[in-house]
N, C-alpha and C positions, 0 to 999 in steps of 0.2 A: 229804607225809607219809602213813602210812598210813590217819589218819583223814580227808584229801582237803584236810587246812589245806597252802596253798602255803608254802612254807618259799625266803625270800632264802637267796642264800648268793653270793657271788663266786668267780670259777674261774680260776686263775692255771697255766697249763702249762708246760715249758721249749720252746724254740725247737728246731722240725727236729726235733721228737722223737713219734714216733706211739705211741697205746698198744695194748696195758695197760702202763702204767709203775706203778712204787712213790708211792702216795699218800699223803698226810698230812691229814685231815680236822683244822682248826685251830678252837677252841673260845674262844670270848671270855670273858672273867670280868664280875664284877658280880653278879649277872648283868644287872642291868640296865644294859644299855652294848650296843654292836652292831660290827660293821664295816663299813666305808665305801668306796669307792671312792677310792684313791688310792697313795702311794709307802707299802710296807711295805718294810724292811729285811728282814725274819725271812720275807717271803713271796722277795723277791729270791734270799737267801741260798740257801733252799731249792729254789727252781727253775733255781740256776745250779748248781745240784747233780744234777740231773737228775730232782725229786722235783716231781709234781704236786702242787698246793695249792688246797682248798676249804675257802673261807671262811662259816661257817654261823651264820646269824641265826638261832637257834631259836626256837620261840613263849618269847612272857617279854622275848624283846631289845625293848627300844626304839626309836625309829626311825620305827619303822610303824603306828602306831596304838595307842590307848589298847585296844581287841578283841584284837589281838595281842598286847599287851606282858599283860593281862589272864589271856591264856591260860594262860600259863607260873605264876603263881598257883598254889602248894601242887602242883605239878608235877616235881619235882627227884625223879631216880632213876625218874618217868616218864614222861608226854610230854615233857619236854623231853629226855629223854634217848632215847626215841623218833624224836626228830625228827634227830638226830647218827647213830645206826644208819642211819633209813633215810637219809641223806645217802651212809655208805659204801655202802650197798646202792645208788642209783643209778648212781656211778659203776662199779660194777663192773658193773652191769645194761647203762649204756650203753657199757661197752668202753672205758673211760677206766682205771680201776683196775686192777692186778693186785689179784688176790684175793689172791693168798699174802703181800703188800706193803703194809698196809692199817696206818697209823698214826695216832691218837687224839694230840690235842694238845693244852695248855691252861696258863693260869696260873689263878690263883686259883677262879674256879668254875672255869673254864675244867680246870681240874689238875682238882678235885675228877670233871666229869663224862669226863674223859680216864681216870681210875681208878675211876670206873665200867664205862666200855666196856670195864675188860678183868677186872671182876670179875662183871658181868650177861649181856654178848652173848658165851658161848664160839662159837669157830669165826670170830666177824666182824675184826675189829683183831687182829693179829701184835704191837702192841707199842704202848706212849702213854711221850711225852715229861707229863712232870707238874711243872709247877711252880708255889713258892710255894704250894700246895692248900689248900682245905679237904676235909679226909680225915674227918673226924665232925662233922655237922652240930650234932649237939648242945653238942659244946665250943664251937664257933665261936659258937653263939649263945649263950651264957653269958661267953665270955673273947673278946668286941668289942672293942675299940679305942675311947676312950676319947670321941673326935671323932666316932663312931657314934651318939651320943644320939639328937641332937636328927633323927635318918633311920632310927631304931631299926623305926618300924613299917613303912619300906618294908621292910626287910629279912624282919619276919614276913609281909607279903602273899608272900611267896614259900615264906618255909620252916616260920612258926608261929609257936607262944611256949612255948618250952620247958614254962612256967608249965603250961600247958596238956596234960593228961598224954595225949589226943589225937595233940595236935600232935607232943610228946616220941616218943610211939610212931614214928610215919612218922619223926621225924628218926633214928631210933636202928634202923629195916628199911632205911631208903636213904642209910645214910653203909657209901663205903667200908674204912671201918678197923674196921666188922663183918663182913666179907665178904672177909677175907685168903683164908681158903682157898679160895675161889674162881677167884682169879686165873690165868688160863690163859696168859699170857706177859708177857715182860719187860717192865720198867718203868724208866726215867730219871726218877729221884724228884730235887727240887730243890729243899731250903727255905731260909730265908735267920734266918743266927743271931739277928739284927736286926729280922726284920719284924715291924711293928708291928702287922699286920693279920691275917695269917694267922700265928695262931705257929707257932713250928719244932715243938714239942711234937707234934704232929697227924703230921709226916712220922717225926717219930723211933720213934714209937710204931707210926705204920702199918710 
């Protein structure tokens, strides 16, 4: 990353295929959760498709330390979203990426920081698949899911307490569905009438 923090991430290519090819930079939700080493359907799908795939542990994931996961700490919309840019910017640095081919991808934060990348980085990501999102930080932390109680303050080590008019400020400068006119390319928005978690409210309204 650009501040010298080493950033995991796993690197899935298709067979017999040299680049720059069209990549997909893949964003995990939680945020606290990570990716692992193993069978992905959604990474298979996409690299029998001809599309590279980098899987990114940003500071904040889990996994790697209590220091890492620490990091990411009141960081949403920026080092952690720091750490996904420079993720694309490597691969295009190392000649893995087509630049003009560069896709942001994600469910829940995962969505949210995918629609970040194409409302903060103009010029880096061509386009993010977004699903399931949280698109305003501030709704989300107000309209939780009901089974979020009792893990309520991991949730503000990361993003605050609304309570908090601080905390409210940064949630309400780093949620995408302030920052519509920003957006410099297309978006595959996805929300589910149902979820209990992210409501749909957040994608209807972004």
């Amino acid at each position: 990353a650009r501040d010298g923090l080493e950033i995991p991430a796993i690197l899935a290519t298709p067979k017999n295929v040299d680049g720059p090819i069209p990549f997909v930079v893949r964003i995990h939700g939680g945020p606290a959760l990570h990716f692992s080493i193993g069978y992905e359907h959604e990474v298979q799908f996409l690299t029998n498709r001809g599309y590279g795939v980098l899987s990114v542990n940003f500071r904040g994931s889990t996994g790697f330390g209590k220091k890492f996961e620490e990091a990411g700490f009141r960081q949403f919309g920026r080092a952690m979203q720091d750490d996904i840019a420079d993720a694309a910017r490597w691969l295009v640095a190392e000649g893995l990426a087509d630049p003009d081919a560069l896709i942001a991808m994600g469910h829940s934060y995962g969505g949210y920081s995918a629609a970040m990348a194409m409302t903060r980085d103009p010029g880096l990501f061509d386009a993010a698949i977004v699903e399931f999102p949280v698109l305003d930080v501030e709704f989300q932390s107000v309209n939780f899911p009901d089974f979020w109680e009792n893990g309520l303050d991991h949730w503000q080590r990361y993003f605050g307490d609304p309570k908090n008019e601080a905390d409210l400020a940064l949630m309400r400068e780093f949620s995408p569905s302030n920052h519509v006119d920003q957006l410099h390319g297309p978006i595959l928005l996805i929300g589910g009438e149902l979820d209990p978690v992210t409501d749909v409210a957040q994608a209807k309204s972004f």
